[in-house]
C-alpha positions in Angstrom: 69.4 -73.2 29.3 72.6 -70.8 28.4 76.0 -71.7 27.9 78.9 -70.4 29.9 82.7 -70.5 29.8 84.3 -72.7 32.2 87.7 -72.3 31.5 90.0 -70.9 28.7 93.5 -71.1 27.1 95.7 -69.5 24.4 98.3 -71.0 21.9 100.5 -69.8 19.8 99.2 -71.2 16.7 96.1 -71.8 14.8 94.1 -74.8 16.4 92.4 -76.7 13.6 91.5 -80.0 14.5 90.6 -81.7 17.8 90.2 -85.2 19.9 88.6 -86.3 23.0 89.7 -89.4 25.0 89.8 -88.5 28.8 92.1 -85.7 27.5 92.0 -83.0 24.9 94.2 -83.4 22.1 94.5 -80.4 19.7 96.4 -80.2 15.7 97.6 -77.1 14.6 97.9 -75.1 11.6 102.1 -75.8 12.5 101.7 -79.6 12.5 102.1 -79.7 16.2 99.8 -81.6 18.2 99.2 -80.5 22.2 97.3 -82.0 24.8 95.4 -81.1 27.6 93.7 -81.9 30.9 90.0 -81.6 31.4 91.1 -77.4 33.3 92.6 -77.2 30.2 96.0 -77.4 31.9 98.8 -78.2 29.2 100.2 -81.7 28.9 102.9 -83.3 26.1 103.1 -81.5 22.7 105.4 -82.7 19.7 105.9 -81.6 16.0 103.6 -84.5 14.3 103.6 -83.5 10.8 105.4 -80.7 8.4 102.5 -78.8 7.9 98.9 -78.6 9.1 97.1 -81.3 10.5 93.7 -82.6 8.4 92.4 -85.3 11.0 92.8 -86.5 14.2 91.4 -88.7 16.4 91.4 -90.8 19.8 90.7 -94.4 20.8 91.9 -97.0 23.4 95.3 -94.9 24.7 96.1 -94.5 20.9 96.2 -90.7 18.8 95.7 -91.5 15.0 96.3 -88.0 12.7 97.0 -87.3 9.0 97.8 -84.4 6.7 99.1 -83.9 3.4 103.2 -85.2 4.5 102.0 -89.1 4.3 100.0 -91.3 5.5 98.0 -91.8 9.4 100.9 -91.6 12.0 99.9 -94.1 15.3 101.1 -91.9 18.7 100.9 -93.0 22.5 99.1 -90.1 24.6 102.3 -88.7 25.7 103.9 -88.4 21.8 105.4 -91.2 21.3 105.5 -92.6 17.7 103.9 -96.1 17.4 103.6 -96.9 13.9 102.7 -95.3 10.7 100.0 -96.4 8.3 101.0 -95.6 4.4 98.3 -93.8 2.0 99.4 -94.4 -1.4 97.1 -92.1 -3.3 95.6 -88.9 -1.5 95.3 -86.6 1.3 93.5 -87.9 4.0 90.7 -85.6 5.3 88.9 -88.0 7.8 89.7 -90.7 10.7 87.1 -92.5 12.6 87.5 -95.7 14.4 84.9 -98.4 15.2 85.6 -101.7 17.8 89.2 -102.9 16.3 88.9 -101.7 13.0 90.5 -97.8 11.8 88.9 -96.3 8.9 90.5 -93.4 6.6 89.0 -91.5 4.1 90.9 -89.1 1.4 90.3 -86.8 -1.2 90.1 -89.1 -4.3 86.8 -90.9 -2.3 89.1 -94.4 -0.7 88.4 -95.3 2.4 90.9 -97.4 4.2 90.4 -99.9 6.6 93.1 -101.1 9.2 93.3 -104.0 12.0 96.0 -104.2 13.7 97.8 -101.2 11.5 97.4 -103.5 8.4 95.3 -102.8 5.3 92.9 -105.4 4.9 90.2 -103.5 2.9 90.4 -100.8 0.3 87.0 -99.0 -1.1 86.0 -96.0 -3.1 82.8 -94.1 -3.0 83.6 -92.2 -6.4 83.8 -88.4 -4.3 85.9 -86.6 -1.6 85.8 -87.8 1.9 85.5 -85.2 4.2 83.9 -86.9 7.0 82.9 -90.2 7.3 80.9 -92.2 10.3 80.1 -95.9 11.1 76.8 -97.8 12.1 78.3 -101.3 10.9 77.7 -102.7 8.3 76.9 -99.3 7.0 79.3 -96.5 6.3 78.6 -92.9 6.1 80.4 -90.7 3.6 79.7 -86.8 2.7 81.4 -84.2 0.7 79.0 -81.1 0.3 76.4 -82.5 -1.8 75.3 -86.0 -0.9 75.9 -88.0 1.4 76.8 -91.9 0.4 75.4 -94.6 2.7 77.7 -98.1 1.8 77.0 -101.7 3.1 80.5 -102.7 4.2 82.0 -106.0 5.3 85.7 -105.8 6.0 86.4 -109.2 7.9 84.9 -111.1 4.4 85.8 -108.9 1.6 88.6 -106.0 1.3 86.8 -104.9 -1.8 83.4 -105.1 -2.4 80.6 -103.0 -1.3 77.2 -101.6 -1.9 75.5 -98.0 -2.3 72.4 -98.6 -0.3 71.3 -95.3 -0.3 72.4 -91.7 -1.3 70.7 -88.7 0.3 71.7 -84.5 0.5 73.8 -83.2 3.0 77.4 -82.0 3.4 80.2 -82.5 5.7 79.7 -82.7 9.4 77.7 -86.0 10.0 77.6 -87.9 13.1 75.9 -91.1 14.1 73.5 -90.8 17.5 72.4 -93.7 18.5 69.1 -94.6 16.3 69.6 -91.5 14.8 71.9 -90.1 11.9 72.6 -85.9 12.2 73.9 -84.1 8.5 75.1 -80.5 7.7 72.3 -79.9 5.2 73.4 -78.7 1.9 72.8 -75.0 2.6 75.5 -75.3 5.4 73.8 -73.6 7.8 71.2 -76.3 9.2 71.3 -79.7 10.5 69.0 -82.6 9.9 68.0 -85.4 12.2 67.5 -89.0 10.1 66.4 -91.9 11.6 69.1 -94.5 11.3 66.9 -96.9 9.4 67.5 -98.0 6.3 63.8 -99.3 5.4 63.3 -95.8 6.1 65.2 -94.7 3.3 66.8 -92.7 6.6 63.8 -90.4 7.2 64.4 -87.0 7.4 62.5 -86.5 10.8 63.5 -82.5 11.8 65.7 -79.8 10.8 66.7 -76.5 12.3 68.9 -73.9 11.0 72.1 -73.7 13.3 74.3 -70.8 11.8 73.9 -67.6 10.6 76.9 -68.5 8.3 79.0 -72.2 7.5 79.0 -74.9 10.1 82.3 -75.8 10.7 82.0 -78.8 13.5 79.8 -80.9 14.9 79.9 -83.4 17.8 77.2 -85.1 19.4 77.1 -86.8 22.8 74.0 -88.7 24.9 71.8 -87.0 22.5 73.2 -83.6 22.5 74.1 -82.0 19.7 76.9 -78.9 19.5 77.5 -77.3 16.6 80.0 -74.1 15.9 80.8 -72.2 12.5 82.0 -68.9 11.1 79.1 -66.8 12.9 81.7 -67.7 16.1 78.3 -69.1 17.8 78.7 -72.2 19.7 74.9 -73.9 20.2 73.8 -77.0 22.1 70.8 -78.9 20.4 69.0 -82.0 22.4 67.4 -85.0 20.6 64.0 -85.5 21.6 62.2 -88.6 19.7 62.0 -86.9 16.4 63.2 -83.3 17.0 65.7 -81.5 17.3 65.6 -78.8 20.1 68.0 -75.6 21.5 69.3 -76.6 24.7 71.9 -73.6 25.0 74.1 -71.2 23.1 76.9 -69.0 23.7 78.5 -66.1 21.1 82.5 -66.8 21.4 83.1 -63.6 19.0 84.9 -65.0 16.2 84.9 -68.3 13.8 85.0 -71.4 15.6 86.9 -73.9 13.9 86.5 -77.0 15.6 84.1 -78.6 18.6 84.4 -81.3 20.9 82.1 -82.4 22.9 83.0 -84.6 26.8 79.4 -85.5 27.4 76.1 -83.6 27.4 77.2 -80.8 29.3 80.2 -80.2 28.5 82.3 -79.1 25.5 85.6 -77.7 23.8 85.8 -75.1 21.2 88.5 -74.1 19.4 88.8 -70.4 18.2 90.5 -68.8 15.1 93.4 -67.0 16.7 94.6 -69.7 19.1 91.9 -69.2 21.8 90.6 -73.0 23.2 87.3 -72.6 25.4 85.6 -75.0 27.9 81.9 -74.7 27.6 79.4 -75.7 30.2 75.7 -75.8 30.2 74.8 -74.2 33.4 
């Protein structure tokens, strides 16, 4: 099956990070965030942060993003400021959220966990957090050499944990269902794991996705799409215990970020301020 554009936009700075939540949200290298429809027509845009954005991400009508100016700033869809959650010690590099709970991971390995924007549990893996995902009571954490699986219980302690498990793999991870997908350590493959701990996470398939670094990942109804430097934008389906290609399209230039709507569709954002819609025909 081959990959084809749908639809395509330009910006006047470097898109770096990206969000989906019935609209596309996009950080910049300037510290702007911009928003789109699903044609990629252009919605609000405001100056979020000083400099350029490190995370971002969208949940239940509220846009969560970081970079190195403070802490997480709290916006409505349209820019409005909500609230601001403080980190005292680091840059944060990751946001995910999970039911009511926000979780936050910077560069000295803490990971912060907010209801209600209060802090009601503090943690640290001992490494940089570059991406971090959630299968409770487990969290995932990965730098570029291992990643950390953590037994986590916010709502009874805001401090203790437990390293279940530690495995290679770099940053991107994402959680898929009964399945856990990691950047191998190479940086150019990714590995399917069952999500079983009594499995010690079985490695069940890997396939190399990049010529060069992968940059993003984003999974959906057991698609997989992953871009990098090779400017190669692939779709990957789960089947049981593989990994198969389901689709790929060269975009010509590094791909820094992608975002996936469902199986079918996704967004890609290009070095140069080029954002792409992506369909599986």
């Amino acid at each position: 099956m081959s990959l084809t554009i749908a639809g395509e936009t330009k910006i006047d700075s470097e898109p770096c990070v990206v969000a989906w939540n019935d609209k596309l949200f996009v950080g910049t290298d300037a510290g702007s965030i911009l928003t789109f429809d699903s044609n990629l027509s252009p919605g609000a845009s405001w100056t979020a942060h000083a400099v350029q954005l490190f995370a971002l991400t969208a949940s239940d009508g509220k846009l969560y993003s970081a970079s190195n100016d403070g802490g997480i700033r709290i916006w409505t869809y349209d820019g409005q400021k909500i609230s601001e959650l403080p980190i005292p010690d680091a840059d944060v590099e990751s946001i995910c959220t999970h039911g009511n709970y926000v979780y936050a991971g910077d560069e000295l390995g803490n990971i912060y966990v907010f209801e209600n924007n209060s802090l009601i549990a503090n943690y640290n893996v001992l490494e940089e957090v570059k991406d971090l995902a959630i299968c409770p009571p487990l969290m995932f954490t990965v730098r570029d050499l291992y990643v950390t699986v953590t037994e986590i219980k916010p709502e009874k302690s805001k401090d203790r944990f437990a390293t279940v498990h530690v495995m290679e793999g770099r940053a991107p991870l994402q959680v898929s269902g009964s399945h856990l997908v990691v950047t191998s350590r190479g940086g150019n493959s990714i590995q399917l794991h069952e999500m079983d701990l009594g499995s010690k996470f079985k490695k069940l398939d890997e396939v190399k996705v990049s010529e060069m670094i992968l940059t993003s990942m984003s999974v959906r109804e057991d698609f997989v799409w992953t871009g990098g430097w090779d400017g190669c934008a692939k779709r990957w389906r789960i089947d049981g215990e593989k990994l198969l290609p389901a689709g790929e399209i060269n975009l010509g230039v590094c791909i820094n970020a992608v975002i996936a709507v469902n199986g079918d569709n996704a967004y890609a954002l290009l070095s140069g301020g080029r954002i792409i819609y992506i369909k599986a025909a």
